[in-house]
C-alpha positions in Angstrom: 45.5 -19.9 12.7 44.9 -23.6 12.7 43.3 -24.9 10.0 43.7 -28.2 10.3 42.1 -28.3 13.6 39.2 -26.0 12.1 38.5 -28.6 9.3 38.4 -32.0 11.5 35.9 -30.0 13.8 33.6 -28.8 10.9 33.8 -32.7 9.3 33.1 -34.5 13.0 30.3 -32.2 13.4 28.5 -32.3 10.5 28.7 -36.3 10.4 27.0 -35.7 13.6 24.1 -34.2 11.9 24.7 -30.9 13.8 24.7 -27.8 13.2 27.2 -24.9 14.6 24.3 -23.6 16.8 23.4 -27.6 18.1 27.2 -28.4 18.8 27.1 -24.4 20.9 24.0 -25.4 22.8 25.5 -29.0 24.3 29.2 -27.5 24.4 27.3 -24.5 26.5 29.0 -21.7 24.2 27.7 -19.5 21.7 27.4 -20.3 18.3 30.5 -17.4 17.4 32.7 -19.6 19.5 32.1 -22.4 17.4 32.2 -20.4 14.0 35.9 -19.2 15.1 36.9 -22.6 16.0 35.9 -23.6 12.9 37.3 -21.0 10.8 40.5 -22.2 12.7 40.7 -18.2 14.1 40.7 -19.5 18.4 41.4 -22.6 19.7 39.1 -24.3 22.4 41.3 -24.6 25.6 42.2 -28.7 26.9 39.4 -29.0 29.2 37.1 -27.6 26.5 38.5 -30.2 24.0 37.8 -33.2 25.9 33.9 -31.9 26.1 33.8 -31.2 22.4 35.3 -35.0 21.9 32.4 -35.9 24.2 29.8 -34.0 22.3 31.0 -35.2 18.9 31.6 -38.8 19.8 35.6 -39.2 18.8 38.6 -39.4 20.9 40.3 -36.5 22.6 43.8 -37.0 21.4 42.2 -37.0 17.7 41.3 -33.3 18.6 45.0 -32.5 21.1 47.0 -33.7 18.3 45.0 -31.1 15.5 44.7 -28.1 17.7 48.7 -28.8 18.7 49.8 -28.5 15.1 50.3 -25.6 12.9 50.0 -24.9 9.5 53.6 -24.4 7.9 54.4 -21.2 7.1 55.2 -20.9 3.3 59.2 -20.5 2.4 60.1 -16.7 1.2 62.1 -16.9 -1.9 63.6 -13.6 -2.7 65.2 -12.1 -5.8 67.1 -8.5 -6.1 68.6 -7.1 -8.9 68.4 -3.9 -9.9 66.5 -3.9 -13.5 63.4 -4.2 -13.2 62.4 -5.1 -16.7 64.5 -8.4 -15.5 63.0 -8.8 -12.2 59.2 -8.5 -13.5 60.2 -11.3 -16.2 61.9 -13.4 -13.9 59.2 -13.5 -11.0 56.9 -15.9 -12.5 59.2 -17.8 -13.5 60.3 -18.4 -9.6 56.8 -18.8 -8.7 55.8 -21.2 -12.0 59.3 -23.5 -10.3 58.6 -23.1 -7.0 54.6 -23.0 -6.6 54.2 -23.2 -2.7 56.5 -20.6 -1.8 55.9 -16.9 -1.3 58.4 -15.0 -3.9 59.2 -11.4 -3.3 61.5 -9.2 -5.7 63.5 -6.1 -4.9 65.3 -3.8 -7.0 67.4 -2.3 -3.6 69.5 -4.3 -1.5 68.6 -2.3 1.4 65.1 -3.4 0.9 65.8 -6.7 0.3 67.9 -6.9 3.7 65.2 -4.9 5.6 63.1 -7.3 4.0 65.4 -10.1 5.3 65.8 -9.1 8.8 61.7 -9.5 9.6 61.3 -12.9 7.5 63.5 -16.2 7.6 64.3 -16.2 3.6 64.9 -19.8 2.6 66.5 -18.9 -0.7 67.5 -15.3 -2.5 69.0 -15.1 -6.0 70.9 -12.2 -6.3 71.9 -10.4 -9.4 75.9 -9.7 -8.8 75.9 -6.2 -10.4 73.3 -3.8 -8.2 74.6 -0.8 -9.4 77.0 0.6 -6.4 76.3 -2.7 -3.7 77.7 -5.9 -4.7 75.4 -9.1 -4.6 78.6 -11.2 -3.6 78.5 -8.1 -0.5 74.8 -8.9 -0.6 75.0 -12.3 -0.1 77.3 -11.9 3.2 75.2 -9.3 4.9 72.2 -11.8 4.5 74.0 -14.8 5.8 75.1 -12.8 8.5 71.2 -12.3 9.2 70.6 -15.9 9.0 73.3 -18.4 7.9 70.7 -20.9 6.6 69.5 -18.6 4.1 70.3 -20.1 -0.1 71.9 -17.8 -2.2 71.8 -18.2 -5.5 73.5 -15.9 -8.1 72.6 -14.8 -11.3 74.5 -12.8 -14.2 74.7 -13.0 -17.5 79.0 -13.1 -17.2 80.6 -16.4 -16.3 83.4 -15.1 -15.2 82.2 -14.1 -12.0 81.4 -18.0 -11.0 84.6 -17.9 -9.5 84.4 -15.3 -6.7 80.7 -16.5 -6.4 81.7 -19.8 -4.9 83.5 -17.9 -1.9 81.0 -16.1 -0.8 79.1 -19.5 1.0 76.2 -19.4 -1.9 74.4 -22.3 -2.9 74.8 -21.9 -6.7 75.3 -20.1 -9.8 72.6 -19.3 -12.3 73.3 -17.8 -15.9 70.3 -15.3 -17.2 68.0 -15.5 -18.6 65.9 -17.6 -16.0 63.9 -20.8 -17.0 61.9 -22.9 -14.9 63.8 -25.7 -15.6 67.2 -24.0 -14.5 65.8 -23.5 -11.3 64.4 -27.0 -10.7 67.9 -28.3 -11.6 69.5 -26.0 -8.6 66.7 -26.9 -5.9 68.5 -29.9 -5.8 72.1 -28.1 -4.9 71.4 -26.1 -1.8 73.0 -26.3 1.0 70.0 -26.1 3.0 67.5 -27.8 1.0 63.7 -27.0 1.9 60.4 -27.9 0.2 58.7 -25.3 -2.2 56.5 -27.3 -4.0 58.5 -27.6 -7.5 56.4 -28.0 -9.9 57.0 -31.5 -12.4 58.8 -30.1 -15.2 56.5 -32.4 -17.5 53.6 -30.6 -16.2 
């Protein structure tokens, strides 16, 4: 889906006074056609481009250069740990922090990985006690999955800092999660990435 292409069409054409069924009957298309390209569904093909430019009065590269890009997909921000009382309190806090991402929670491991192996995951805070599977063994199996994945770990023990910092994570969080916490270790990863965090003075 392109909808940056979709809204530079619908603008061009209605400064043009037209509507979708006028811009269809000089493009010599149907009016559908139009209504998918504008709801950025299909793309017009090149030769078809440089007609619409025509019709519409602006220049072809201003329509090649919005039909070539695509929307960014949203980062997935993941969180696992096993309680769930935890994981339902410390979701919005994730999504409050980091606004434009898509967060996820799992209370398995083996979800989260299954999880992991269908969707590049830009950052995962793992709890380091999930009950039998460690989330410093966690944190392994997902690099190995994709090394550019952040971990981020999070107990309510300092004492495990230590071994976190072998495991190649990012960072070290103490529970219970705040907003601010995680704004502070946005700016630590190793692979940083843009999620939107929100201004901590609202």
């Amino acid at each position: 889906m392109n909808l940056l292409f979709a809204e530079i069409l619908k603008k061009l054409r209605r400064e043009k006074g037209l509507s979708q069924r006028e811009l269809a009957e000089l493009m010599y298309v149907t009016r559908s056609a139009v209504a998918r390209w504008e709801t950025g569904s299909r793309l017009p093909d090149a030769a078809m481009l440089s007609r619409l430019a025509g019709c519409l009065g602006t220049d072809v590269n201003t329509l090649l250069n919005a039909a070539a890009k695509r929307e960014a997909a949203p980062p997935q921000v993941i969180m696992v740990d096993d309680r769930k009382i935890f994981l339902s309190g410390a979701l919005p806090v994730l999504e409050e922090a980091l606004p434009e991402a898509n967060v996820t929670g799992f209370t398995k491991p083996s979800e989260a990985l299954e999880f992991a192996g269908a969707n590049p995951v830009a950052l995962a805070f793992l709890d380091i006690e999930l009950g039998k599977t460690s989330g410093l063994d966690l944190c392994r199996r997902l690099l190995a999955l994709n090394p550019c994945t952040n971990v981020v770990y999070l107990t309510a023990y300092m004492e495990y800092s230590f071994d976190a910092w072998s495991t190649g994570a990012s960072g070290f969080l103490l529970k219970p999660l705040t907003p601010e916490a995680v704004r502070a270790q946005m700016k630590n990863l190793r692979h940083p990435f843009a999620a939107g965090e929100a201004d901590a003075n609202g």
